[in-house]
C-alpha positions in Angstrom: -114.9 2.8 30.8 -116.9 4.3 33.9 -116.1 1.1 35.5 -112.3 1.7 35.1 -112.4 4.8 36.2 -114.7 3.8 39.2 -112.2 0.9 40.2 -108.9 2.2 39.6 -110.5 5.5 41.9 -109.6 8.1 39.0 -112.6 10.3 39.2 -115.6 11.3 36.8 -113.8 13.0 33.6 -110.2 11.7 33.6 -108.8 12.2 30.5 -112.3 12.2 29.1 -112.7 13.3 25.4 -115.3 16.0 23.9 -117.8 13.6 22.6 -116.8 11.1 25.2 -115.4 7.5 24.2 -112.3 8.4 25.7 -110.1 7.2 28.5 -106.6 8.1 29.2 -104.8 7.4 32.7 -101.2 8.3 33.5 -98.8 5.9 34.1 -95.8 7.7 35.3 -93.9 8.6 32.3 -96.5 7.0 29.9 -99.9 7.3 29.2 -102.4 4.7 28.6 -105.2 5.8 26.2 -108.4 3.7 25.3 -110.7 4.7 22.6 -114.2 3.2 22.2 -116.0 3.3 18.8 -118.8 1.8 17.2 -119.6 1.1 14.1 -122.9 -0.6 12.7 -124.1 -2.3 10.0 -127.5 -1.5 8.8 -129.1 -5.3 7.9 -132.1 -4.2 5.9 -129.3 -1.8 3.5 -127.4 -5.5 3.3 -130.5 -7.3 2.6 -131.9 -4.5 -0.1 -128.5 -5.2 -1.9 -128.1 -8.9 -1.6 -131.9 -9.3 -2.6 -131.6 -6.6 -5.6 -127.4 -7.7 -7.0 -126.8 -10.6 -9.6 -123.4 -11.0 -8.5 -124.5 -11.5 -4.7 -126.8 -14.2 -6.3 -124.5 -15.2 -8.8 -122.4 -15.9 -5.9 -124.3 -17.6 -3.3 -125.1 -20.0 -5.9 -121.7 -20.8 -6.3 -121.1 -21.4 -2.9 -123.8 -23.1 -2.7 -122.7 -25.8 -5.5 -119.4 -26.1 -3.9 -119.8 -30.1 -2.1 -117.3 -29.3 1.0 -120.4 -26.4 1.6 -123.0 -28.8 1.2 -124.9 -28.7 4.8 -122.7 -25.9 6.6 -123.8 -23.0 8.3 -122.0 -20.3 6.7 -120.5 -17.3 8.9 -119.0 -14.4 7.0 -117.6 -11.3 7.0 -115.8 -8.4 5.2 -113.4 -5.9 6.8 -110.7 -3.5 5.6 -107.6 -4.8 5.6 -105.8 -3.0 8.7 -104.8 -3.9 11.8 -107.8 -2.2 13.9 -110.3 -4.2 12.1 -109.7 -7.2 14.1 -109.5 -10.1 11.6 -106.9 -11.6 13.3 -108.7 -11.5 16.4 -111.5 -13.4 14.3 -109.9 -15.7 13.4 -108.4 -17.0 16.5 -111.6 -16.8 18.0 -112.9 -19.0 15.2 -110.3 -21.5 15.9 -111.3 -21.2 19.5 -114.9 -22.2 19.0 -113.5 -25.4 16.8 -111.3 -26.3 19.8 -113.6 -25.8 22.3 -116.9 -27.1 20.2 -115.5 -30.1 17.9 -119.5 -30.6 16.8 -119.4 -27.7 14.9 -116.1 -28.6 12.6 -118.2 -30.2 10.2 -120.9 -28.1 10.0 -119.8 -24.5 10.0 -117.7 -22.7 7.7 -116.1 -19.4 8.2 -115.9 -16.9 4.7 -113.6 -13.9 5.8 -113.7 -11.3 2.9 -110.5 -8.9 3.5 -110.6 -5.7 1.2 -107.6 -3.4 1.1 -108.2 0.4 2.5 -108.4 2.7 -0.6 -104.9 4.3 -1.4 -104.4 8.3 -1.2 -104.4 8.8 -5.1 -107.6 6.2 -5.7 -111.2 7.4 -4.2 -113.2 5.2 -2.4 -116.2 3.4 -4.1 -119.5 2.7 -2.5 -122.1 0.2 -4.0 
């Protein structure tokens, strides 16, 4: 973001936010905003959890029994179901790498895991 506001000449703190993260130019009647935030995923929690649940075993060895699997590299991942998340994105970048690498059709398989965001009346659950 400092490098749009370095090429587009708007100055150090346009539009900038507390905390930063935040970038928001004036078109005219409209304003553009861009919001930047990360999120990370803590491997060795993911690992502790896959090493210590049955199901996650129970499950890999399911996948792994399945003969279409038998040889793939397998590339998953699990997002809420909304329209930030990027799944979409994911997937067409998925397809991409197919088009553009025809080696890997046969050897990689893609597991998307799409959970729906928690409703107002039900709390959210954390394994």
């Amino acid at each position: 973001m400092t490098s749009c506001r370095r090429l587009l000449g708007l100055g150090e703190n346009v539009g900038a936010g507390p905390a930063g993260g935040v970038l928001s130019i004036d078109l005219g009647s409209r304003r553009a905003t861009i919001t930047v935030s990360h999120v990370g995923i803590d491997c060795d929690v993911i690992r502790h959890r896959l090493a210590s649940s049955e199901m996650a075993s129970s499950r890999e060895a399911m996948l792994r029994s399945r003969p279409e699997l038998k040889g793939r590299t397998l590339v998953g991942g699990v997002e809420h179901l909304n329209k930030q998340q990027g799944v979409a994105l994911k997937l067409l970048a998925f397809e991409q790498l197919l088009t553009n690498y025809p080696l890997w059709r046969h050897k990689l398989s893609l597991l998307q895991v799409v959970a729906p965001l928690p409703t107002l009346h039900e709390p959210a659950t954390h394994a």
